[in-house]
N, C-alpha and C positions, 0 to 999 in steps of 0.2 A: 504493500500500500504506500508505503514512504516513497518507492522509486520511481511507482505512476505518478506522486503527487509532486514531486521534483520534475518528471519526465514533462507533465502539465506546464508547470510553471517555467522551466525554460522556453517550452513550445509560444508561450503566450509573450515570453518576454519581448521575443526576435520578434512574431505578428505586430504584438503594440507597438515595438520599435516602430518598424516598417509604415505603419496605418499613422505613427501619428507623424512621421518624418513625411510622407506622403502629402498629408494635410496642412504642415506650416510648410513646405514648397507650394502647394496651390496657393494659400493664404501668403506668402511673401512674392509671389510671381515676378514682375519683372524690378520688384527692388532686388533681385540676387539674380548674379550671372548663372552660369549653367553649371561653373568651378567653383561659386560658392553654395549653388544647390547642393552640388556631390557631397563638399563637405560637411555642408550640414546634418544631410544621412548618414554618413559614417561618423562624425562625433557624435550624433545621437546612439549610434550600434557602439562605438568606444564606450560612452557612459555607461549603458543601459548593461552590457554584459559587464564589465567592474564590476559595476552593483549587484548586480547576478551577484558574481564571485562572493564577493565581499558579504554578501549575504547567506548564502549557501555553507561557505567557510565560517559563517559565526566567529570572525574576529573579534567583533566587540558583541556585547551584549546587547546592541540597540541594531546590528545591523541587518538582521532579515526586517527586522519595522523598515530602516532606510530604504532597503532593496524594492518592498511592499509599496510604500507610500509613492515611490519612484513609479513603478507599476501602473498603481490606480492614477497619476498625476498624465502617464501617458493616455490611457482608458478614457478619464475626462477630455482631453484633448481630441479624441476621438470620434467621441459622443458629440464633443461641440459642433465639430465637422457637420458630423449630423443633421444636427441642431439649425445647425446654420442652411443647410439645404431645403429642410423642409419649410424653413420659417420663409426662405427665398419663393418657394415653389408659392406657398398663401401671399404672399405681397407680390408678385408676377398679376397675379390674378385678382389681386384686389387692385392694384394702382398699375400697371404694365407701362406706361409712358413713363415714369418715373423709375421704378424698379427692373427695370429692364434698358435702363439706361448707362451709359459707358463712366459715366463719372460714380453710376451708384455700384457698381462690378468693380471698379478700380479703389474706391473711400469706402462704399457703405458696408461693403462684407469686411473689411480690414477691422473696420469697426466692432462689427456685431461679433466676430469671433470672440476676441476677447473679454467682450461683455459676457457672452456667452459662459464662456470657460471658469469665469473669475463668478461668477457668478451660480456653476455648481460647487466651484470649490467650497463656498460660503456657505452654501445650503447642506451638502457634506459636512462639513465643521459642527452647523446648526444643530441639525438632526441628533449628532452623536454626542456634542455636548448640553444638550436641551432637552431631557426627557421631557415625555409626558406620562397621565394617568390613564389606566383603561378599567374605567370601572367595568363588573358583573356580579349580580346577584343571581346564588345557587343556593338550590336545594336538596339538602343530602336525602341519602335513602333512608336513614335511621333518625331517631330522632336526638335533640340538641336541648340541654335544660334552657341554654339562651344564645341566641344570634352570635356570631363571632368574626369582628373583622380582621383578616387575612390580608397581609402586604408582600407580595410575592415577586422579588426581582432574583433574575440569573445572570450570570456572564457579568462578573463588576470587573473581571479582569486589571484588576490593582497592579501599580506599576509605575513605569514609567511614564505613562499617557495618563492614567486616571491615578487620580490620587486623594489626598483630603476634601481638597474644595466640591469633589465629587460625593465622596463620604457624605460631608458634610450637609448639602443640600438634599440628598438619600433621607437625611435625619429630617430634616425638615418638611420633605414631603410628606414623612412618615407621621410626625407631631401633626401636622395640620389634618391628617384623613384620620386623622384620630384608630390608628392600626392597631391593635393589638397583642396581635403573632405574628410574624414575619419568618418567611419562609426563604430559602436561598438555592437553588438547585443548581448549584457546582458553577466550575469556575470563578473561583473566589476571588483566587488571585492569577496574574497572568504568568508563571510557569517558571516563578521563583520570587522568595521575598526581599532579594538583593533592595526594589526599589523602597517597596512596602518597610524594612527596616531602615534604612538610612533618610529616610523624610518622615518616620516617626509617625506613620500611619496609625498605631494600635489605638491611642487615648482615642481618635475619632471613631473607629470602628466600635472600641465601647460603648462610647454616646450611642452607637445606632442601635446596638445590644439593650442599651437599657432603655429606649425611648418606647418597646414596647414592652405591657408589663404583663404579658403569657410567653416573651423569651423569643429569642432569636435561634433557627432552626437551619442547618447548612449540611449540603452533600458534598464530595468533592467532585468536579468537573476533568475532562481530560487533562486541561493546562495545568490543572493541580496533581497531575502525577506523573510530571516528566522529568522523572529524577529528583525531584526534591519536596516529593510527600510528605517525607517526617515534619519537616520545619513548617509547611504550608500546614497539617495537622495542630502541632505548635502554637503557630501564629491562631488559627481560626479560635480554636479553647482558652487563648490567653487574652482572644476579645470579649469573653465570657458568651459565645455562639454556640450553642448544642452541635457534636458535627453527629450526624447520623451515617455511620459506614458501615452499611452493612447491617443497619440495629435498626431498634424500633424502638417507641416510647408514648407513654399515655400521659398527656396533656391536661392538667387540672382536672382528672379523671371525667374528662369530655370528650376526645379526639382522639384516637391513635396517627400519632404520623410515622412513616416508615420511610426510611430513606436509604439508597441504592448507591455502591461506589456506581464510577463511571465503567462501561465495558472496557474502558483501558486495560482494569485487572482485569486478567485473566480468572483469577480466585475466584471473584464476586459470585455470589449468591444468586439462584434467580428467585423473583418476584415473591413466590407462592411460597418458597420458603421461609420468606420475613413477613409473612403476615401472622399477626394474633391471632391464635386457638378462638377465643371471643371476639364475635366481628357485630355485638348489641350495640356498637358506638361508631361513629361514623371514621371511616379509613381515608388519608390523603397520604399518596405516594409522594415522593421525592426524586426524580431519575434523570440526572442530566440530558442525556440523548433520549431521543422524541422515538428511538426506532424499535422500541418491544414495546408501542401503544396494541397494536392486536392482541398481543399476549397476555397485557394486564387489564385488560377490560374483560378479560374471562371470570377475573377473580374479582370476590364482593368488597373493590375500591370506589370511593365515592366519586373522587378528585385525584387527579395525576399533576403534576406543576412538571414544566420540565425547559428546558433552554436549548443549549449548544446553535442552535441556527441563526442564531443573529436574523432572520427572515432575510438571509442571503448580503446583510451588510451594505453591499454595493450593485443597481442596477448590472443586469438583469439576474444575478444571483439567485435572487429572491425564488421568480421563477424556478429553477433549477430545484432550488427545496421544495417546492410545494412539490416537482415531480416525483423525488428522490422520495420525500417521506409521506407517511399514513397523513400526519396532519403536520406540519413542517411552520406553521405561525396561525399562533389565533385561538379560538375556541371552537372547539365540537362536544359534543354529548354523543357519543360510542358505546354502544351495548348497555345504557344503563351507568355508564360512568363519563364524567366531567372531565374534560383534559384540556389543558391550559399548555402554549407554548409559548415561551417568550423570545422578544428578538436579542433580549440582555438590557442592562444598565450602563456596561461599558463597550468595549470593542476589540476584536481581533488585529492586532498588526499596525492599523491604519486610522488615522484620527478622522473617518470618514466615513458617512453612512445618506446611503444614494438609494430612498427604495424602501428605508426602512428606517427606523428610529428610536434612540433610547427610550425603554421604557418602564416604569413600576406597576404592576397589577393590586389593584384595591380588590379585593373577594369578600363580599356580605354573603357568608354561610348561615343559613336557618336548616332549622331540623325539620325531618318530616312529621307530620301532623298524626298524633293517633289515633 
């Protein structure tokens, strides 16, 4: 799987090379001779393979994000192309004496590209640093002595890109919806706590622990087991965060919540084995990957919460998950069970999110009626 997914990403690197070095030649046209066309393609293939390198190689700790960001930055340019065609083709047709005129081909696409461009980039930025809320109210199968609100964020991906100020305002969405429990389904941290200790992350992440008062509840995610489990384990427990690995636990003697490592281990348990003998109370699973929902809707679970897909991050992504998984972002109701996917709180690789958007799930659970 690693060597398809390196074999990918070189494949896309040379394409976007290519696609976007194609596009600032149209876009720069007769301001570059034909010698400073050339060059300008092959310093973009100089760069863009470096970076490759440089990132593949893991010389520094920040450089597959470089290599990444480098990536998506060609991607946008791309897309701007795009952008820019289709926007031409509707103003051809709305104004054609004008828009089809030699001064507006020579100024006005010069123009609108960069608007363009600078202009996903921003809303990319937006997105990933700007959650939102998605409220839903659910009704378990069992019944509930009182209502319980549930604040359910995955993928905070702690680090270098996200950090406090991120925490921090996590806390404050969470004070304001008035949450109670908060739920976390992996990826906690992004795949070591180099960044997480040395900018003094934990004091915040406790604020976020103690802001609700039925206890902060956390699985581990793939990124939390790429070598550096123990200390990611560690860090989660010394934010005073319940980690559920592999365990289960009854909640103010109201809830069972169960919670799943990530299929990274190999070890892990499946589903039916960590559910409680007594299922008179209502069950919410914990499961990073979205990808055993068939499996666990077989068993008497109320609620599934689950992450790892970012809903694909960065256009057209997103797509791709919906194809790839049962239910890949959103909510469904599956066999009698409730399954929640989230797109995350933080972000993979890239401080960009095109398609899809930070976000916190609010859950008003009521009990069923008897």
């Amino acid at each position: 799987m690693r060597w398809i997914f390196l074999t990918v990403i070189v494949l896309l690197f040379e394409l976007f090379t290519y696609g976007a070095g194609r596009g600032l030649q149209w876009w720069a046209g007769s301001w570059l001779s034909d010698r400073s066309s050339r060059y300008l393609m092959i310093s973009l293939f100089v760069i863009s393979n470096a970076l490759l390198v440089f990132g593949i190689a893991r010389l520094t700790s920040f450089g597959l994000k470089l290599s990444m960001t480098w990536l998506t930055i060609l991607w946008f340019v791309i897309m701007s192309m795009v952008a820019v065609g289709i926007i031409n083709l509707v103003l051809m047709k709305v104004a054609p004496q004008f828009f089809n005129s030699v001064s507006y081909q020579i100024y006005g696409e010069r123009i609108l590209l960069p608007l363009v461009f600078f202009g996903m980039v921003l809303m990319g930025i937006y997105n990933a640093y700007t959650p939102t809320i998605r409220h839903i109210s659910l009704t378990a199968n069992q019944p509930l002595a009182k209502p319980i609100r549930i604040g359910m964020v995955s993928d905070l991906h702690l680090g270098l890109m996200v950090g406090k100020w991120q925490i921090n305002r996590l806390t404050d969405m969470v004070k304001a919806q008035n949450v109670q429990l908060l739920l976390m389904p992996g990826d906690i941290m992004d795949d070591n706590v180099d960044y997480y200790t040395s900018q003094n992350m934990q004091p915040a992440l406790q604020q976020l622990a103690s802001a609700v008062p039925m206890g902060a509840y956390a699985t581990l995610g793939n990124h939390d087991m790429y070598g550096h489990e123990g200390e990611i384990r560690d860090a989660i427990q010394k934010a005073n965060i319940t980690l559920l690995a592999d365990d289960k636990i009854l909640v103010d003697n109201q809830l069972w919540l169960v919670g799943r490592l990530d299929n990274h281990a190999t070890y892990r348990k499946a589903t039916k084995d960590l559910m409680p003998s007594n299922t008179d109370k209502p069950i919410i699973l914990l499961d990073h990957e979205p990808n055993e929902i068939e499996q666990n809707v077989q068993l008497p679970i109320d609620l599934q919460v689950s992450g790892h897909t970012h809903n694909g991050q960065i256009f057209p992504a997103n797509f791709i998950v919906k194809f790839l998984n049962r239910l890949g972002y959103g909510y469904e109701r599956i066999n009698n069970t409730d399954v929640i996917v989230s797109s995350g709180y933080g972000f993979w690789g890239v401080p960009f999110r095109l398609g899809s958007q930070a976000e916190l799930w609010v859950i008003d659970l009521v009990g069923k009626k008897s």
